[in-house]
C-alpha positions as CSV (number, residue, x, y, z in Angstrom):
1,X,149.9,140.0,121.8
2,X,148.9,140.8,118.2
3,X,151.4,141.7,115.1
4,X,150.4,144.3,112.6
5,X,151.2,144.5,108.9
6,X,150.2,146.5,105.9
7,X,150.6,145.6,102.2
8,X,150.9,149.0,99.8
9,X,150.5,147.7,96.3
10,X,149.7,149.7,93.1
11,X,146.1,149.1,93.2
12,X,145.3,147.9,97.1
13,X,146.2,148.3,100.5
14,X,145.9,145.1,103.0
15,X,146.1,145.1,106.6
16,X,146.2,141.7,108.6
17,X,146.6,141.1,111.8
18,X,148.3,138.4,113.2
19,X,148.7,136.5,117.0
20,X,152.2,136.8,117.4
21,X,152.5,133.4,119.4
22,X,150.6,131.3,116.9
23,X,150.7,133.4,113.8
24,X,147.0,132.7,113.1
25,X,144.9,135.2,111.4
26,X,142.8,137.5,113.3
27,X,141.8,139.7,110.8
28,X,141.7,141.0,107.2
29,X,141.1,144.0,105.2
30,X,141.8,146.1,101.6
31,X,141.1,149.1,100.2
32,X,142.0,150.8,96.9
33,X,145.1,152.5,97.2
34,X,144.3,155.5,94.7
35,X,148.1,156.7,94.0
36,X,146.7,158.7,91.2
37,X,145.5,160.9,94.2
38,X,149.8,161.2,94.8
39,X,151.5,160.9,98.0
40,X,150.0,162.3,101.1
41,X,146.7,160.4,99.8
42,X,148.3,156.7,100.0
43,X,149.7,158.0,103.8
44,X,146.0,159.1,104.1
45,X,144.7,155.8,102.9
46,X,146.8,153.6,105.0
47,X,146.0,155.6,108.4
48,X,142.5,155.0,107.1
49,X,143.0,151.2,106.8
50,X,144.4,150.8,110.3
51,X,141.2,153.1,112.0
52,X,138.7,150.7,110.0
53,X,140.7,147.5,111.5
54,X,141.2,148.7,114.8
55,X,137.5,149.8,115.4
56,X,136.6,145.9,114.3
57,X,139.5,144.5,116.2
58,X,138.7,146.7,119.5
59,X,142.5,147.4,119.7
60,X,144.7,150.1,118.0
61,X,148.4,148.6,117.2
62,X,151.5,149.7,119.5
63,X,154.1,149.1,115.9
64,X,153.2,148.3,112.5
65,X,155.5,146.8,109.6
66,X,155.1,147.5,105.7
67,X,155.4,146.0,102.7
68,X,156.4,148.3,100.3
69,X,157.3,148.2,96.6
70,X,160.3,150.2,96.8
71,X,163.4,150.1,98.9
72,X,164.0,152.6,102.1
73,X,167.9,153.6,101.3
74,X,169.6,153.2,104.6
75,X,171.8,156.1,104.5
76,X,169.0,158.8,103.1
77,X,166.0,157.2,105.0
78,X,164.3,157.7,101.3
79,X,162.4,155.5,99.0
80,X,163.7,154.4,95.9
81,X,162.6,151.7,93.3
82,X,159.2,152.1,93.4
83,X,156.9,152.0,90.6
84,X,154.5,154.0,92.9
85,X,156.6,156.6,91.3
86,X,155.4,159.3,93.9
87,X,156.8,157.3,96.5
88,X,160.2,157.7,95.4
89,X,162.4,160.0,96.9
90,X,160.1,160.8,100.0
91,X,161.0,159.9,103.6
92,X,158.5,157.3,103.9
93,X,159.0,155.2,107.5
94,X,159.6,158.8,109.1
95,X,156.0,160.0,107.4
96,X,154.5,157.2,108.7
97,X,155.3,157.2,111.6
98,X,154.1,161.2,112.2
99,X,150.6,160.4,110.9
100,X,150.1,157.0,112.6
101,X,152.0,158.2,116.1
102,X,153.6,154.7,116.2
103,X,156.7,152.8,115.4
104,X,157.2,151.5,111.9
105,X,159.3,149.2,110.0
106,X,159.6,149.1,105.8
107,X,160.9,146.2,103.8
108,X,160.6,146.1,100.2
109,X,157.7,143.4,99.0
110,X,160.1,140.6,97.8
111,X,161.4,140.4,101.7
112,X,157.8,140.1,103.0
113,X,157.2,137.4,100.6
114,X,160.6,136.0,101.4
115,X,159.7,136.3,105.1
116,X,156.6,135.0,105.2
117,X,157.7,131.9,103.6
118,X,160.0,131.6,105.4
119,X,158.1,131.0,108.7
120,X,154.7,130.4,107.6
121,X,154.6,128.9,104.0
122,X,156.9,126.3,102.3
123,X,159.7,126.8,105.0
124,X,157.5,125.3,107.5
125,X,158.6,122.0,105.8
126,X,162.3,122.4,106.5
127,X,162.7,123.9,110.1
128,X,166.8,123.5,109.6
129,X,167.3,125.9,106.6
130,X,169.3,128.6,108.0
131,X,169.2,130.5,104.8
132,X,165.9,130.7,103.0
133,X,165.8,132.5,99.6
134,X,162.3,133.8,98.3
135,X,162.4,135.1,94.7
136,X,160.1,136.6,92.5
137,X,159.5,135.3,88.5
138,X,156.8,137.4,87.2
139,X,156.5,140.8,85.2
140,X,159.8,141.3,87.4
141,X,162.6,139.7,88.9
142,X,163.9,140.5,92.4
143,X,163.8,138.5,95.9
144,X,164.8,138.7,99.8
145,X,167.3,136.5,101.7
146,X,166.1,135.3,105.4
147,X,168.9,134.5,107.7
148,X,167.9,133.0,111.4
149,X,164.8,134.2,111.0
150,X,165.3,137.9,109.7
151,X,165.5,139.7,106.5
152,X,169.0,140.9,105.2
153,X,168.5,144.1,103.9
154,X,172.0,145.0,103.3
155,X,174.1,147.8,103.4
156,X,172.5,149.8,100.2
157,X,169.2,148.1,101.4
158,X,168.9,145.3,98.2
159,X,169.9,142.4,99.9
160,X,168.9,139.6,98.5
161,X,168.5,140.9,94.8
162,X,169.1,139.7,91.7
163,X,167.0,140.7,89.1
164,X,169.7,143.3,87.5
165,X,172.4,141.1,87.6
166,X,174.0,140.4,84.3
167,X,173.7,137.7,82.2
168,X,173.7,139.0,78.9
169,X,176.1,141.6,78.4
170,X,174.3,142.5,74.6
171,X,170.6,141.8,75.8
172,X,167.7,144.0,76.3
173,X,168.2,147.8,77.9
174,X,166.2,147.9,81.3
175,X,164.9,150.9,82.6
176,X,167.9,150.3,85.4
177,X,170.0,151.7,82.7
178,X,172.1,148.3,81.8
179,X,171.4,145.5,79.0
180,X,170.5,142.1,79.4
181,X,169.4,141.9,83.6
182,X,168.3,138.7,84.9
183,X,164.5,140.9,84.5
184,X,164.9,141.1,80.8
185,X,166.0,137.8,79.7
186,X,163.9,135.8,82.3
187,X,160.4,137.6,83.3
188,X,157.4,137.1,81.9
189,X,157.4,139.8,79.8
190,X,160.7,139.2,78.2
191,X,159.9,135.8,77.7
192,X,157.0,136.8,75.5
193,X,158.8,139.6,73.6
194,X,161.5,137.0,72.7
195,X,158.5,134.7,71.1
196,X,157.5,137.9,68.9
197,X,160.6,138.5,67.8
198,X,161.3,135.1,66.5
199,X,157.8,134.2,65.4
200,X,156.0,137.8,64.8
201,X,153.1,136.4,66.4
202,X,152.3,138.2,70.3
203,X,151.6,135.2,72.9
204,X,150.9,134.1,76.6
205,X,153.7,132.7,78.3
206,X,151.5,130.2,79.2
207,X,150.8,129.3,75.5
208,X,154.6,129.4,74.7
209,X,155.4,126.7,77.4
210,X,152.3,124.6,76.2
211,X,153.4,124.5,72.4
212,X,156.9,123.6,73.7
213,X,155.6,120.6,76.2
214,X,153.7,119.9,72.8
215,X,156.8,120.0,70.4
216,X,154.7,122.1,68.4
217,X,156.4,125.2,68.0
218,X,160.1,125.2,67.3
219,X,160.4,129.7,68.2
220,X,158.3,128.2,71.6
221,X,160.8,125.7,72.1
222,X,164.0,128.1,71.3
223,X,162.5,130.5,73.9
224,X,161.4,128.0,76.9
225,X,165.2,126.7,76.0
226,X,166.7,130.0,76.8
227,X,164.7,130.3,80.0
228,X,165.9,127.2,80.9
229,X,169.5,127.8,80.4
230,X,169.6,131.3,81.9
231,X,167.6,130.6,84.9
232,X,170.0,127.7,85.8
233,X,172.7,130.3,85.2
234,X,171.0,132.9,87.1
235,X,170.3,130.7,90.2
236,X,174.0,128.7,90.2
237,X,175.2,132.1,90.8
238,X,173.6,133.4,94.1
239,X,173.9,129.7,95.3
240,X,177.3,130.1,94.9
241,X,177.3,132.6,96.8
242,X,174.8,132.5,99.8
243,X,174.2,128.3,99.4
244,X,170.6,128.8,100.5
245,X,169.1,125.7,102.6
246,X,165.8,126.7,100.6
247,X,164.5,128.6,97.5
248,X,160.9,129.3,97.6
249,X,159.9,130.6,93.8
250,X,156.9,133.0,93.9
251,X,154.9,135.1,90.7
252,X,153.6,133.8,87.5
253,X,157.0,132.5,86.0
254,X,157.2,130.1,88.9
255,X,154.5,128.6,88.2
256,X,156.1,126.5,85.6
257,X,156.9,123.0,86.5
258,X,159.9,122.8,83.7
259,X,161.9,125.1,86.0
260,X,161.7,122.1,89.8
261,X,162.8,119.4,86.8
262,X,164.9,120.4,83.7
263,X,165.1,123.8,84.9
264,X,166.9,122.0,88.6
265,X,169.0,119.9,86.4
266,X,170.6,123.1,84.6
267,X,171.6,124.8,87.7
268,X,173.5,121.7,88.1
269,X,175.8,123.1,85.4
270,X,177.1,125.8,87.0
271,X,176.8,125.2,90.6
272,X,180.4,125.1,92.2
273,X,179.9,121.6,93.4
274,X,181.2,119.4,91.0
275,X,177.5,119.5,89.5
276,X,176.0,118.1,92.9
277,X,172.8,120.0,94.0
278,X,170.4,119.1,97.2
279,X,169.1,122.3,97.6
280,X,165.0,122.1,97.7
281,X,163.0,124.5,95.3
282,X,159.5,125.0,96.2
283,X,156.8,126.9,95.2
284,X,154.7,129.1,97.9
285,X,151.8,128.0,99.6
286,X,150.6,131.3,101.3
287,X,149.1,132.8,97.3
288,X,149.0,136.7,97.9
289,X,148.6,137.1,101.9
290,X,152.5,136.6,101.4
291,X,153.3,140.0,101.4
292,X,151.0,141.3,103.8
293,X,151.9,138.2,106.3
294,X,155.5,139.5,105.9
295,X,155.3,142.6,106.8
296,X,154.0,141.8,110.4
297,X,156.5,139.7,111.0
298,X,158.9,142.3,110.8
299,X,158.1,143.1,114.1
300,X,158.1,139.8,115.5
């Protein structure tokens, strides 16, 4: 038996299909999404997707999951938090499921991601983690909590989340309407605005971290400081809370290794554990077939 899942990003749709026994890949394609075309067109493009697939494959799928890049709210069965703007607000799964004549399942990206680390990526290495927490550091901050093997979507559907969380009540205002979220003190973005403003000069994060590393640049070394300090804030508090067996760090943020050394020893800090802290933080091994892994195994 084969597992279907699509990927809807911004700019591509991915389908892959997977065995469901061995999770191996059977097959692979994109296309452009084109949600300047609105709506119906990306329901249009996905349908198309699956035909071009199936016709390879020489089998049409009996359930399909997504990945999406919004939320489907539980109690109005409509999409919200999607910068597929066009998306938002529309009854997506039951759409889906009209034009494709099969079951479907939705679950926002950073749960795919989360998922498919979970059971195919870096969890592989540690078979006992009950809880396995996949977050996202890049342009924006969010995540998905796997528990046993399945995604906690919660009861508003943003389970796992924590990218609009507090942390600095006089910060930055994000377009969720509050000042200083997780997203704009620790993202990529933010972390480069912060260098302007101290220096007046516009840089790569990458840049930043490398003039810190070379004690070259005292605003590079102020900012990488406050990453440090807030992440290990921002992390002590969900452990606190959910005490993850495993935190698998995905997008471009995560990428630095400052975050698995002094970045670990600040979560130590908080962390209500008399400042003992075992958990393991990895980066993912599965690059961008995370989210498109995922959302088969939503069915599985």
């Amino acid at each position: 038996m084969n597992i279907w899942g699509i990927d809807l990003g911004g700019t591509k749709i991915e389908c892959a299909v997977l065995d469901a026994d061995s999770l191996s890949v059977i097959e692979r394609q994109r296309i452009p999404t084109e949600a300047d075309k609105g709506y119906d067109h990306i329901l249009s493009q996905i349908k198309k997707l699956i035909e071009q697939v199936a016709q390879k494959n020489g089998e049409r799928p009996a359930k399909i999951g997504l990945a999406t890049p919004g939320v489907l709210e539980p109690e109005s069965q409509t999409m919200k938090n999607c910068n597929t703007t066009c998306m938002n607000g529309r009854r997506m799964q039951e759409d889906l499921e009209q034009v494709l004549g099969i079951p479907v399942r939705l679950a926002n990206d950073a749960n795919c991601f989360a998922l498919a680390e979970a059971l195919m990526g870096a969890g592989k290495e540690y078979p006992d983690a009950e809880v396995v927490w996949g977050i996202i550091m890049g342009t924006g901050v969010g995540g998905g909590l796997i528990v046993n093997k399945k995604v906690i979507n919660g009861h508003h559907g943003i389970g796992g989340e924590w990218g609009h969380n507090i942390l600095e009540e006089d910060g930055e205002l994000c377009y969720c309407n509050k000042k200083g979220c997780v997203e704009m003190v620790i993202s990529g973005p933010a972390l480069e605005r912060a260098y302007e403003k101290l220096s007046g000069t516009p840089l790569k994060l990458n840049v930043i971290v490398e003039r810190h590393l070379s004690a070259a640049d005292a605003h590079a070394s102020t900012v990488i400081e406050r990453l440090l300090e807030n992440y290990g804030k921002a992390i002590s508090s969900v452990i606190n809370i959910v005490d993850p067996g495993l935190i698998i760090i995905g997008g471009g943020v995560g990428n630095i290794d400052l975050l698995y050394t002094e970045g670990y020893e600040r979560i130590k800090k908080y962390i209500f554990n008399n400042g003992q802290l075992t958990t393991p933080i990895r980066k993912p091994v599965l690059g961008d077939s995370a989210g498109v892994f995922g959302a088969a195994l939503l069915w599985n």
